[in-house]
C-alpha positions as CSV (number, residue, x, y, z in Angstrom):
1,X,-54.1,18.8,-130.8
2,X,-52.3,21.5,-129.3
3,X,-53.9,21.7,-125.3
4,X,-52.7,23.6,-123.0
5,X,-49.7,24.5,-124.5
6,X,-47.0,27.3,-125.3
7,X,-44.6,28.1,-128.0
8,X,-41.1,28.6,-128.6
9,X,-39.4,32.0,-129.2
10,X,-37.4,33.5,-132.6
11,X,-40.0,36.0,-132.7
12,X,-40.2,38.9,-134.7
13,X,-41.5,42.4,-133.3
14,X,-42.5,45.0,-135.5
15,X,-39.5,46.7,-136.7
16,X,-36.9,44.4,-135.1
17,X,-36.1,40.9,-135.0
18,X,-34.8,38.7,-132.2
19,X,-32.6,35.9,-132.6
20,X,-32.0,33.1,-130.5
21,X,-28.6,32.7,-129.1
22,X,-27.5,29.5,-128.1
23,X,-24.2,31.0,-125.4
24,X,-24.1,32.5,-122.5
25,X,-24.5,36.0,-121.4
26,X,-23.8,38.0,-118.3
27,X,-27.3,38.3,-116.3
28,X,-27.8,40.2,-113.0
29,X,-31.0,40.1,-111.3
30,X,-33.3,43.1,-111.6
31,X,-36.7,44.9,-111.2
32,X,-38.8,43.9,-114.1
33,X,-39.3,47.8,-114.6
34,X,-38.9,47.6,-118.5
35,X,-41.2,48.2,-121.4
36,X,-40.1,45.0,-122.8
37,X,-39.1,42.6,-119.3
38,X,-36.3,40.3,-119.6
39,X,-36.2,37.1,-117.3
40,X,-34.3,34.3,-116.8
41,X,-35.8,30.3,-116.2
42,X,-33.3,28.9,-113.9
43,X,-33.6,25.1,-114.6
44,X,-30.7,22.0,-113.4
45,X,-29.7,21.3,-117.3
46,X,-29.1,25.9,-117.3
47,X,-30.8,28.9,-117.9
48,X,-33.7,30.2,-120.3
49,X,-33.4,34.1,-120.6
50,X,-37.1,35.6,-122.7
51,X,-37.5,38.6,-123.4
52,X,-41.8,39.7,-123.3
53,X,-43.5,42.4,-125.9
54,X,-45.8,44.4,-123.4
55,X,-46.3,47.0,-125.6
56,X,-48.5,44.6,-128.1
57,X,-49.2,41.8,-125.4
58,X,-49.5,43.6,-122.5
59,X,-51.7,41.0,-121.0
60,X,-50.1,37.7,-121.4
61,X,-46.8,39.6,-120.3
62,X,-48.6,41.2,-116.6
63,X,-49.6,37.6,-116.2
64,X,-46.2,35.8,-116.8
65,X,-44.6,38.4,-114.8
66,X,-46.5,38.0,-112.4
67,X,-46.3,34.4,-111.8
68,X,-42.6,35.1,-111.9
69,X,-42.6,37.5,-108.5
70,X,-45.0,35.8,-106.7
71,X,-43.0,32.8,-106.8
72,X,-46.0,30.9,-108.7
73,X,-43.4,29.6,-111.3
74,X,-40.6,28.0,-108.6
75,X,-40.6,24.5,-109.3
76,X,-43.1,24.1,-112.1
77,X,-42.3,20.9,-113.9
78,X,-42.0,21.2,-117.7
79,X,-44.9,18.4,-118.0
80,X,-44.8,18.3,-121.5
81,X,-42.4,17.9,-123.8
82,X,-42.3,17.3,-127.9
83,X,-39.1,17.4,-129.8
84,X,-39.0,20.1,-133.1
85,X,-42.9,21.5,-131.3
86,X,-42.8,22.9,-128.1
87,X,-41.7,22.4,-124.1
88,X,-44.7,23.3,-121.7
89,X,-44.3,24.5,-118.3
90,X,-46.2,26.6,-115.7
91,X,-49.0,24.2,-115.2
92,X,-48.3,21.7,-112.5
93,X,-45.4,20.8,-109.8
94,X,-44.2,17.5,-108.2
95,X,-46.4,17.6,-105.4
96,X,-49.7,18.5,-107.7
97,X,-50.1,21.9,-107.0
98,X,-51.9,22.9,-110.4
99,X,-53.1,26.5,-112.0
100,X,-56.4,27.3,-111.2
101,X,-58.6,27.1,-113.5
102,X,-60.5,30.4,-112.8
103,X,-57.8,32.4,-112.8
104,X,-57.6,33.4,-117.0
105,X,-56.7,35.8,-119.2
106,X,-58.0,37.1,-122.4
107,X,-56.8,35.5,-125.6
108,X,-54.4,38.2,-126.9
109,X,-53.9,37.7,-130.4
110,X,-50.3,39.6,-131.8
111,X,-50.1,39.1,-135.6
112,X,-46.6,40.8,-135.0
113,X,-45.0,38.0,-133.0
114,X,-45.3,34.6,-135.1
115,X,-45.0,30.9,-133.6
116,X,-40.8,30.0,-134.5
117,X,-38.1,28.4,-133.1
118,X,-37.8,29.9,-129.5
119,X,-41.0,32.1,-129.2
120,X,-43.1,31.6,-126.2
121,X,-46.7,31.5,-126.1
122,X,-49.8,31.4,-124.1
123,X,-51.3,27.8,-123.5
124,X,-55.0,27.3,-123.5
125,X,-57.5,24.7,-124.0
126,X,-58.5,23.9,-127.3
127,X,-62.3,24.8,-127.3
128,X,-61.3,27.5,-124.8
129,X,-60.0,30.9,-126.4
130,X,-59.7,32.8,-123.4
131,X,-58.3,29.8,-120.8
132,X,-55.1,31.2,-121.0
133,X,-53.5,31.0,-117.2
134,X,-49.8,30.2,-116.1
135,X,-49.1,27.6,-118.6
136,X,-46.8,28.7,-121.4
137,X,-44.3,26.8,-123.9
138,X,-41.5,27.4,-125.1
139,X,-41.1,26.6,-129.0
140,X,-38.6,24.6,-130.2
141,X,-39.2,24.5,-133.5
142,X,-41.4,26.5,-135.9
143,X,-45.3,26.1,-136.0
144,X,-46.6,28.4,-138.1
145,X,-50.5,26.6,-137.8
146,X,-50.6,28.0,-134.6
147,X,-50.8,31.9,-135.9
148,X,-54.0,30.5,-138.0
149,X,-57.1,30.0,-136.9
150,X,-58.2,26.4,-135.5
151,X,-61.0,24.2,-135.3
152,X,-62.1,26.8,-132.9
153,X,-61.8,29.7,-135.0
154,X,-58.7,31.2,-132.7
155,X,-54.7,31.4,-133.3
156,X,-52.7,31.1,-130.0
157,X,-51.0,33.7,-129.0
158,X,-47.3,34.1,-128.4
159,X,-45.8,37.1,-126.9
160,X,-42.2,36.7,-125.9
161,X,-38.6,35.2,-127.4
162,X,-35.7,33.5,-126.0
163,X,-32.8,35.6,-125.8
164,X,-30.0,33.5,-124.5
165,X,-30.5,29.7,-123.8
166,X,-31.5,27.6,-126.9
167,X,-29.0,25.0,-126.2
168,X,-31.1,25.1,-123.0
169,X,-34.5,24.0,-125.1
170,X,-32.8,21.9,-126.9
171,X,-31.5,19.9,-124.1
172,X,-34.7,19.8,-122.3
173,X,-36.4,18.9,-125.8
174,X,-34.3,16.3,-126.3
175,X,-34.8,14.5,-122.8
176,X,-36.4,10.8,-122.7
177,X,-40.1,11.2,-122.8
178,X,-43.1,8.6,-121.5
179,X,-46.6,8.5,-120.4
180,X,-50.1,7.7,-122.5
181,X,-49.0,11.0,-124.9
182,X,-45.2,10.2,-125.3
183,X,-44.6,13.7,-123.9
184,X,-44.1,13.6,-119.8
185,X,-40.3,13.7,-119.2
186,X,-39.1,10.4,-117.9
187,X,-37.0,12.2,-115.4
188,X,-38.6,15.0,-114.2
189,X,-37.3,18.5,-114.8
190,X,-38.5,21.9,-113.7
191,X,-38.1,25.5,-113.8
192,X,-36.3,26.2,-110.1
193,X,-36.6,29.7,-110.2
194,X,-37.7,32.7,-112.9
195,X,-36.4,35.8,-111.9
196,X,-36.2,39.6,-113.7
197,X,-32.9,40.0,-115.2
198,X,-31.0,42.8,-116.9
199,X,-27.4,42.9,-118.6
């Protein structure tokens, strides 16, 4: 089942589609005083740039940003990891400083932006629509399922897509995995920083 988990990003907006690329662009850091905010997941194996909708997830992408500026997000260890489904971040640290769990958002359904390669996605409970709170994945590879309604009777919603960085996912996607699901990184890895960006 898919718990507490976000999605990749080669999401398509309404009217325009965004690809993943897999080199590097220039990034300086910035406000993130854009419709549509751009910001860059500094991690050891390189950097995740995502780009957010706020215009038709205006929710999910407050939140996220938020997380970003207060500094919430600094060392958050991608805890679960499944190669060709999803990396998921944002939920705990090394020293077990977790989300809490009253602090939730909404479910914020987009039909717009769909559950590919490189879209990222809210992560909530299963039985929980609207337990949404600074957990998110990154896909890496497609899951359409997820934009259809589960066992209890809600999609997941994704609201974002990675920019630059892919070979970034794929590394950390491709990392040694353990634990009782086969998904906890054997050596741990974690987003250092996330910080607004612009070109």
């Amino acid at each position: 089942m898919f718990t507490r988990a976000l999605l990749p990003a080669a999401v398509l907006f309404a009217g325009a589609a965004f690809s993943c690329f897999e080199s590097s662009t220039e990034w300086k850091e910035s406000a993130c005083a854009d419709s549509n905010p751009t910001l860059m997941i500094q991690t050891r194996l390189g950097d995740i740039v995502v780009q957010l909708d706020s215009e038709n997830s205006p929710r999910s992408t407050g939140n996220f940003v938020a997380n970003a500026e207060s500094g919430w997000f600094d060392h958050m260890l991608f805890h679960r990891v499944r190669k060709n489904f999803v990396i998921q971040t944002g939920w705990a640290n090394s020293s077990g400083r977790k989300a809490p769990i009253q602090s939730t958002i909404p479910l914020e359904i987009n039909p717009v932006i769909k559950h590919v390669r490189g879209a990222v996605s809210m992560a909530r409970a299963n039985d929980k629509p609207d337990s949404g709170n600074s957990s998110f994945s990154i896909l890496h590879g497609d899951a359409p399922h997820l934009d259809k309604t589960g066992g209890d009777g809600y999609a997941y919603a994704a609201f974002g897509t990675v920019v630059d960085g892919m070979d970034v996912v794929d590394r950390i996607a491709n990392l040694a995995v353990g634990g009782s699901h086969k998904s906890t990184p054997v050596e741990e890895i974690a987003m250092d920083r996330v910080i607004c960006v612009s070109k």
